[in-house]
C-alpha positions as CSV (number, residue, x, y, z in Angstrom):
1,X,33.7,4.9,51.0
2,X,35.0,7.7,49.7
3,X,37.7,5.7,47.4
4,X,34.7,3.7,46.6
5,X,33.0,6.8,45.1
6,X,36.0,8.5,43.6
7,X,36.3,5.2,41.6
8,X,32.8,5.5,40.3
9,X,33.1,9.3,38.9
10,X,36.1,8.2,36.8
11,X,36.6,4.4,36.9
12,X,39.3,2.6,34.8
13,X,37.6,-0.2,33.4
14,X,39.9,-3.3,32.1
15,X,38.4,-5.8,29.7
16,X,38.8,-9.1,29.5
17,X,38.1,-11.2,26.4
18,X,38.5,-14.5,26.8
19,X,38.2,-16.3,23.6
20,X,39.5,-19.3,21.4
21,X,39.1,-19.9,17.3
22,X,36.8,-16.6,17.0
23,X,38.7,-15.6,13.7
24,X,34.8,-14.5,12.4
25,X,34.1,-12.4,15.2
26,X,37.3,-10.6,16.8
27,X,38.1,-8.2,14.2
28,X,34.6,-6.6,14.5
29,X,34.7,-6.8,18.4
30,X,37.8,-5.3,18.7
31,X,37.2,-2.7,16.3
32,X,33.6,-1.7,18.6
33,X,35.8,-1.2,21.9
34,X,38.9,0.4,20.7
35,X,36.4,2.8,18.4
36,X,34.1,3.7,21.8
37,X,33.1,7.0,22.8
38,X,35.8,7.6,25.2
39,X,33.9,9.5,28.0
40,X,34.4,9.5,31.6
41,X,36.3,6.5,31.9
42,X,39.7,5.3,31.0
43,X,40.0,1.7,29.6
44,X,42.6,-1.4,29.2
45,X,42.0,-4.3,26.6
46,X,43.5,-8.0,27.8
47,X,42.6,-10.5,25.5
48,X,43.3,-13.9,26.9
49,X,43.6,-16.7,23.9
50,X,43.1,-20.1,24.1
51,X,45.9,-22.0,21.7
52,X,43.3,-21.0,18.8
53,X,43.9,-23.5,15.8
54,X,43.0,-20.9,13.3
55,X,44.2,-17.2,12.9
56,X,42.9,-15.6,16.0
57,X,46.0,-15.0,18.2
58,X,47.6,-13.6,15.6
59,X,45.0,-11.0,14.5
60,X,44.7,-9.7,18.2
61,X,48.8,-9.6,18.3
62,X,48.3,-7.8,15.3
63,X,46.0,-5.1,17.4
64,X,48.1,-5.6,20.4
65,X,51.1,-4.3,18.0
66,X,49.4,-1.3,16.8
67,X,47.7,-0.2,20.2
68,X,48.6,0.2,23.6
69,X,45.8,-0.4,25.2
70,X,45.6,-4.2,23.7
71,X,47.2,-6.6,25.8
72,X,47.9,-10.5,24.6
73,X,47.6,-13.7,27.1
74,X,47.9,-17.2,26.6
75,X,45.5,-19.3,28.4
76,X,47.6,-22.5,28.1
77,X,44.7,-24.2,30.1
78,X,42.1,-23.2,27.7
79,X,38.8,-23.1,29.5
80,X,37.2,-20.0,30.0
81,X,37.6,-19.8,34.5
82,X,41.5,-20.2,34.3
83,X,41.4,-17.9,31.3
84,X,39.3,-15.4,33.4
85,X,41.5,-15.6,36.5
86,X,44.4,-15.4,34.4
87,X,43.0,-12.0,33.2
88,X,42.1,-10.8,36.6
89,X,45.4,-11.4,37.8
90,X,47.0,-9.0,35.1
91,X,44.0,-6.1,35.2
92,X,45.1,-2.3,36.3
93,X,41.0,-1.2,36.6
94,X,38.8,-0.4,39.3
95,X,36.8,-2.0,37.0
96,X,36.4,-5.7,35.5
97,X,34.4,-6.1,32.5
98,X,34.0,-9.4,30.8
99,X,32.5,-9.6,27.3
100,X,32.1,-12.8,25.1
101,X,34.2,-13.3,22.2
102,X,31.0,-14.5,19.9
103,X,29.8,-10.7,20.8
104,X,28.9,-7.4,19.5
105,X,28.5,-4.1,21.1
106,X,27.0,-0.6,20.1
107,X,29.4,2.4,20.0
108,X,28.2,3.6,23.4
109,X,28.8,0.0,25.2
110,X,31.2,1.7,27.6
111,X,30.0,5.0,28.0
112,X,27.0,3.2,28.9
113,X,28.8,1.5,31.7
114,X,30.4,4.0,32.9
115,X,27.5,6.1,33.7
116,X,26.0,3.7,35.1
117,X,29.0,3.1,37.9
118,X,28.3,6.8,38.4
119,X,24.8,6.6,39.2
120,X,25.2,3.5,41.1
121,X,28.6,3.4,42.8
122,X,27.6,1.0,45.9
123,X,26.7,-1.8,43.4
124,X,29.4,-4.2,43.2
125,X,28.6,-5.5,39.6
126,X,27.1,-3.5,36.9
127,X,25.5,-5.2,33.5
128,X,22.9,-5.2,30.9
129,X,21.0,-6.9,28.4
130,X,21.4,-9.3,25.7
131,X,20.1,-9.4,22.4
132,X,20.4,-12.7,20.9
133,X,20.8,-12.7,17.0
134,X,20.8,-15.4,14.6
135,X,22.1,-16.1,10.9
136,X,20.6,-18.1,8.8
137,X,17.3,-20.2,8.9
138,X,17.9,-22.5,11.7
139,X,19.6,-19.8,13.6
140,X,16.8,-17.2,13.4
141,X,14.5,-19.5,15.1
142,X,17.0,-20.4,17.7
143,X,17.6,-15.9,18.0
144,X,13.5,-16.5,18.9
145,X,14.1,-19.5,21.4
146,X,16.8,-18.2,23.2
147,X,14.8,-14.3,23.8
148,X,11.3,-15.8,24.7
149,X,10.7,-16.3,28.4
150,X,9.3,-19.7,27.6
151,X,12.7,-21.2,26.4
152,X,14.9,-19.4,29.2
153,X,12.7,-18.6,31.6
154,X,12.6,-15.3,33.7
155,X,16.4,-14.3,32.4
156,X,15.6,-10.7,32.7
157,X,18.9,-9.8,30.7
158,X,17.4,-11.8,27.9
159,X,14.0,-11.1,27.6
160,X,13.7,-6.9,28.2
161,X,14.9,-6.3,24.6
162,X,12.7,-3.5,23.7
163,X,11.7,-2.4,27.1
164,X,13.4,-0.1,29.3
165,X,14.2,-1.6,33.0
166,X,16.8,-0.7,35.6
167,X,17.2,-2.4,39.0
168,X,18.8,-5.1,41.5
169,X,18.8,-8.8,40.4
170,X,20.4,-12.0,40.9
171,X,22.8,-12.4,38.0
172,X,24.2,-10.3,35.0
173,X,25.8,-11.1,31.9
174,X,29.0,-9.5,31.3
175,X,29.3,-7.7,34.2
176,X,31.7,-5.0,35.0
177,X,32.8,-6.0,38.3
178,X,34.8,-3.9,41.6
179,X,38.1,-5.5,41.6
180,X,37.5,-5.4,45.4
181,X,35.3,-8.7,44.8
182,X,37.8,-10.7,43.7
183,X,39.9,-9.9,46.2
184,X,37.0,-10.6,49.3
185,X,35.1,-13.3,47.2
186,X,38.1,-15.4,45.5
187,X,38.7,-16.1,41.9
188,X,36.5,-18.5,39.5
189,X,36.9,-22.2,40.0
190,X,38.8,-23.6,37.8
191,X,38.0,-26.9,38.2
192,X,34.3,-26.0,35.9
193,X,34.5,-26.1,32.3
194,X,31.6,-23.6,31.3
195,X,28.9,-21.8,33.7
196,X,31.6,-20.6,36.1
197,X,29.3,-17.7,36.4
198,X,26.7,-19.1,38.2
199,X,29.0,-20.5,41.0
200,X,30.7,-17.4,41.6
201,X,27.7,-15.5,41.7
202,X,26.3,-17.6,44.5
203,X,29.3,-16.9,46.2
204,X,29.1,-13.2,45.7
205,X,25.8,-13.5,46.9
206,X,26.7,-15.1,49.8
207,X,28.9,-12.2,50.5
208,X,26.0,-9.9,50.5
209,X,27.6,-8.1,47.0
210,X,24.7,-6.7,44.8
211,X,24.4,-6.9,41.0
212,X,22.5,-3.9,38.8
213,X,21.0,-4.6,35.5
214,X,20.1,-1.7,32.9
215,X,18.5,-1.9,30.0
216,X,20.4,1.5,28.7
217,X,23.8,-1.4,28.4
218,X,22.8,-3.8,25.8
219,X,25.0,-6.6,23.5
220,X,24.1,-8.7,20.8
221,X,25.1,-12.2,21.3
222,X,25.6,-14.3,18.3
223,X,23.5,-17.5,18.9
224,X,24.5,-21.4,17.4
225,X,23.3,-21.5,13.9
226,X,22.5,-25.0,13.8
227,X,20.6,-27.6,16.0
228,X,23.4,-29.4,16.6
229,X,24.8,-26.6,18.1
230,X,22.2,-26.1,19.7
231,X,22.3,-29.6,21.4
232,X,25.8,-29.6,22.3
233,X,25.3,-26.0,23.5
234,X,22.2,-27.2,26.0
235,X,24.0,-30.8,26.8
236,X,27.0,-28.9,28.1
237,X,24.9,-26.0,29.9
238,X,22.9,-28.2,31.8
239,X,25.3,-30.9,32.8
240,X,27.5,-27.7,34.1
241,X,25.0,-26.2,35.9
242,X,24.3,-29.2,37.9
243,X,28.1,-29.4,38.7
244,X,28.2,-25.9,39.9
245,X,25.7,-26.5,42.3
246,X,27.5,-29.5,43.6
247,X,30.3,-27.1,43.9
248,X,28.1,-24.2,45.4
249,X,25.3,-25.4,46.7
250,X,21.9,-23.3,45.8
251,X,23.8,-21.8,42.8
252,X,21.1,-22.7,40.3
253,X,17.8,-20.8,39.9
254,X,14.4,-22.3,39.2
255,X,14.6,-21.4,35.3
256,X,17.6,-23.6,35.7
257,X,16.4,-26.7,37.5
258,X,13.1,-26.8,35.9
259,X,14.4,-28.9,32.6
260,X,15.9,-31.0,34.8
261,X,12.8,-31.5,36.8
262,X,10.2,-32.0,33.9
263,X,13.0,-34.8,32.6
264,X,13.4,-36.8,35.7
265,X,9.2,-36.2,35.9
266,X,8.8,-37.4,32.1
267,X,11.3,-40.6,32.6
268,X,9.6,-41.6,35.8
269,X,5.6,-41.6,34.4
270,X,6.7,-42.6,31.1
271,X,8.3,-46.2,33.0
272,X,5.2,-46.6,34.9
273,X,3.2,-45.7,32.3
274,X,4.1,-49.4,30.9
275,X,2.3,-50.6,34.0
276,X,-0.3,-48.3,35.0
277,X,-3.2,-46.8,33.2
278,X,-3.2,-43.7,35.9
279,X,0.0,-42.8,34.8
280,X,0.1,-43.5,31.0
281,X,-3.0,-40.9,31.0
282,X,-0.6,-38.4,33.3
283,X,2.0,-38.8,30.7
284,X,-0.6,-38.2,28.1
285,X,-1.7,-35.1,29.7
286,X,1.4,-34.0,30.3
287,X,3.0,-34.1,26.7
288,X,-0.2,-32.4,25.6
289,X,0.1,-29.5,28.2
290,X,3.4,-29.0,27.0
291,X,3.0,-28.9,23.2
292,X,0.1,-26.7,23.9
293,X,2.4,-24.0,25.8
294,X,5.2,-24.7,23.0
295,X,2.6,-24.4,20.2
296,X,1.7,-20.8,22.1
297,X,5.1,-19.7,22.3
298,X,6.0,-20.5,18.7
299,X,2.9,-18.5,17.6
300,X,5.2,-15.0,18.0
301,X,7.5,-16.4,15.6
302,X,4.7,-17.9,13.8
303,X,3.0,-14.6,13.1
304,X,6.5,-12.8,11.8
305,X,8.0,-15.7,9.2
306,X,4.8,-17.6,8.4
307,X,2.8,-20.5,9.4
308,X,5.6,-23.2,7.9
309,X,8.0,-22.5,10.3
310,X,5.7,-23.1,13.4
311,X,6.6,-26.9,14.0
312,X,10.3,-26.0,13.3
313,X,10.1,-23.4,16.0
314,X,8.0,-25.8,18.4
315,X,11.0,-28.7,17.7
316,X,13.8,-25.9,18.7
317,X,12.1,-25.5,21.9
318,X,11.7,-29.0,22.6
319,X,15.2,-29.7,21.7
320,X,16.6,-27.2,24.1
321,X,14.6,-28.2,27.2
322,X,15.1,-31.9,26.3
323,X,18.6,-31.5,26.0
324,X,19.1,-29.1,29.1
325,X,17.0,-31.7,30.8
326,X,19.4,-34.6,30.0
327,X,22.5,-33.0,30.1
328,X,21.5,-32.3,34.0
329,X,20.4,-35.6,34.3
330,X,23.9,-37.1,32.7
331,X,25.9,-34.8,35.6
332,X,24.8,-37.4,38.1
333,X,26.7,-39.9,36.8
334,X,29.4,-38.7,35.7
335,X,32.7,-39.5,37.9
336,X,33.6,-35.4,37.6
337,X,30.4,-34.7,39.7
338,X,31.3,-37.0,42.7
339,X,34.2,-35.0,43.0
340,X,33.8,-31.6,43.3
341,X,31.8,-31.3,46.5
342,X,33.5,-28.5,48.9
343,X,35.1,-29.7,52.2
């Protein structure tokens, strides 16, 4: 306990980027954390690259050349667990911190953090808030969907912009995490392409370690731009989530089987709907319920950027749930699912 605490006062905090072809985005990152307010904690930079096809490796060897803190990896393997636990393995810190490449932080990210650990040195995992941002036309609407409790549900981390909250919950983006958990919980599984998180976390939760979200640590994530991205963005979160829980079982939240329920739900009365009246008016009620809740929910964005944009915004949200639905439904038959039940 009293290591534990001595930690906390002063911790060394080592963070891990793990990124691939963000050229736009890493000079700006890495300029924010080597520029922070250095107080009350020490800090090491491991960047862990991907085989990037275009000039990111060698601006971070650049950085890596000019500052001793920066430290350059090559995650031969290329997805973001093996790239994580290849990280992990190399860290000096008390302290993990893991921060998306498509990121931006405020000059007080850290310090943030750190004071934080200091108040709250029996929580395992520390983290805070995200601020989603869009550019562009497409991407401002999808900044909207992706911080409104009716696209992502009761994410705490993404829908307190504006409001100050501290306290225990379930999950946290980027967190800063004891190195002790990797060492009692395991590494991420490397067998998962994206939403590693969530698996570990159940496993951490199974552990009995506890994860503190403030409000006072935010970062602005940098959403798709486009609908396409959006789709392949929701396609591949909700086929992964399914596959983490196959993994983990009771890894996934209700915010994260709901599309997958109100797809299955939707497929199933709109095939009897072919041969039943009681059904095809379900189905009617149904789609009506929801475009009335989607019609409310666009209304915020509505009232800021003018009445055109409302059945752009309502399509945004429909395409994410839709998509998050049927990428969940497409895990099932997929031969990768069958596979990665635990003995």
């Amino acid at each position: 306990m009293k290591e534990q605490v001595k930690q906390a006062i002063n911790p060394h905090l080592t963070i891990l980027l793990v990124i691939r072809n963000e050229e736009a985005y890493i000079t700006r990152l890495l300029d924010k954390l080597l520029n922070q307010k250095k107080q009350g904690f020490t800090m090491e930079l491991i960047v862990v690259d991907g085989q990037s096809s275009d000039k990111t490796a060698s601006i971070v060897k650049m950085y890596s050349e000019k500052y001793t803190e920066v430290q350059l990896l090559e995650n031969q393997g290329r997805t973001l667990p093996i790239g994580w636990n290849l990280g992990i393995k190399h860290a000096v810190g008390d302290y993990i911190l893991r921060i998306d490449g498509h990121t931006t932080i405020p000059d007080n990210f850290l310090e943030q953090y750190a004071t934080i650990i200091k108040e709250n040195p029996e929580a395992d995992v520390v983290g805070g808030i995200i601020h989603s941002r869009g550019e562009g036309k497409q991407g401002k609407v999808n900044e909207y969907v992706y911080s409104h409790p009716f696209g992502v549900g009761n994410s705490k981390f993404r829908t307190l912009e504006g409001r100050h909250w501290e306290g225990y919950v379930d999950t946290v983006p980027y967190g800063a995490y004891k190195r002790e958990v990797f060492d009692e919980v395991g590494l991420f599984d490397e067998t998962l392409k994206r939403n590693e998180d969530i698996e570990f976390h159940k496993r951490m939760r199974d552990a009995g370690k506890t994860f503190f979200l403030s409000t006072t640590i935010a970062s602005t994530y940098f959403v798709r731009p486009t609908l396409k991205g959006l789709i392949d963005k929701s396609l591949g979160d909700g086929m992964w989530n399914i596959i983490a829980n196959r993994i983990t079982p009771g890894a996934l939240g209700t915010r994260h089987k709901a599309p997958l329920f109100a797809f299955v739900m939707g497929l199933i009365l709109l095939i009897f709907a072919l041969f039943s009246n009681y059904a095809a008016i379900c189905l009617f009620v149904a789609v009506g319920l929801y475009t009335l809740l989607n019609a409310i929910a666009s209304f915020g964005y509505v009232k800021k950027e003018g009445i055109r944009y409302w059945p752009l915004c309502m399509l945004t949200f429909f395409i994410l749930h839709f998509f998050r639905g049927f990428g969940s439904f497409k895990a099932f038959f997929t031969a990768v699912y069958w596979k990665k039940a635990r003995g």
